[in-house]
C-alpha positions, 0 to 999 in steps of 0.5 A: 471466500479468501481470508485477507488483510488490509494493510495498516497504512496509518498505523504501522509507521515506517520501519522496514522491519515491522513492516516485514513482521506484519506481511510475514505473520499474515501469511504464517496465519493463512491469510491470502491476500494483503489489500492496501490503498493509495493517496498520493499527497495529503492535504495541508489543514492550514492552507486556503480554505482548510481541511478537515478529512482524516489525512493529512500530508504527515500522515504516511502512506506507503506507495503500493508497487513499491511496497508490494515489490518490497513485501513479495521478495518477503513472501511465498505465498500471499498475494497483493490488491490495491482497495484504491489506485489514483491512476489519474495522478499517475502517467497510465502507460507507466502504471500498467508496465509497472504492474506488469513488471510487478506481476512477473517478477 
C-alpha cells in the first residue's frame, strides 16, 4: 500500500503559496501520491428547482491538469491521480492529449 493524500479542494483556497506549502510537505513526508477530484461548474442553490448538495458555484475547485502541471514543476517525487474526471464535459481528444502532454513532461 502506497501512502497518499487527497488534495483538499474546498479547503485550501486559492493561493499559490499555500498550495506549494502543502504538495511540498507531502512529499518531505513520504507521501506517494497526491488524489485530487474534478467538478467543472457548481450549481447555483437559487436557481429553478434549487439545490442543496454540498457544492456550490462559489465553491473552489482547482481544475486537475492545470494543477497537477503547477504542483509537478514543484516536485521530485510524488505522483498525481485524478479520484474523478468528467470527461463528458470535456472534448475526449483533448483531454487524452492533455494528459498525455502532462505525463511527459
Amino acid at each position: 500500500m502506497l501512502p497518499g493524500l487527497t488534495f483538499p479542494q474546498t479547503e485550501i483556497g486559492n493561493d499559490p503559496i499555500v498550495i506549494r506549502d502543502l504538495v511540498q510537505a507531502a512529499e518531505s513526508m513520504g507521501f506517494r501520491y497526491l488524489l485530487a477530484y474534478d467538478h467543472v461548474l457548481g450549481a447555483n442553490p437559487d436557481r429553478p428547482g434549487g439545490w442543496k448538495g454540498p457544492y456550490t458555484f462559489r465553491t473552489p475547485f482547482h481544475e486537475v491538469f492545470i494543477l497537477f502541471s503547477y504542483l509537478a514543476g514543484l516536485t521530485r517525487t510524488i505522483e498525481f491521480a485524478t479520484g474523478v474526471l468528467i470527461l463528458p464535459q470535456r472534448q475526449t481528444a483533448l483531454v487524452a492529449k492533455q494528459a498525455a502532454n502532462l505525463d511527459v513532461l
